[in-house]
Phi, psi and omega in degrees: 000144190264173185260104200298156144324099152359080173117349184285175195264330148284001154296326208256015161289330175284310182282000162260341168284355159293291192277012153280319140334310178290327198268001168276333175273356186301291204316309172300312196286322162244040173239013171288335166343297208296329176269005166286323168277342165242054173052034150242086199268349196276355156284348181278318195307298203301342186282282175332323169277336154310313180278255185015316186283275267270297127013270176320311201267357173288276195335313196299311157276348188283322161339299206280276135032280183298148178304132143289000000 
């Protein structure tokens, strides 16, 4: 599959759905604190590897998205 064109409306779909993707995982990474302080830590760890994919396929499209 090819890289849609710069500036095309499918690029700049793509690159808001990256940085909508980046800003849930911003959103798991820091509200996972929370389950760490009441002693769940092992639902904070899932949270964190989660926002991490989620972090990668964001970057990946917003990355992807931009003019070479």
């Amino acid at each position: 599959m090819t890289s849609p064109e710069p500036g095309s409306p499918p690029a700049r779909r793509e690159r808001l759905v990256g940085l909508l993707v980046l800003g849930v995982a911003v959103v798991l990474l820091l509200s996972s604190v929370t389950w760490f302080s009441s002693d769940r830590s092992g639902v904070g760890i899932g949270q964190l590897v989660l926002a991490l994919v989620l972090a990668g396929v964001g970057g990946f499209l917003v990355r992807r998205s931009q003019p070479r």
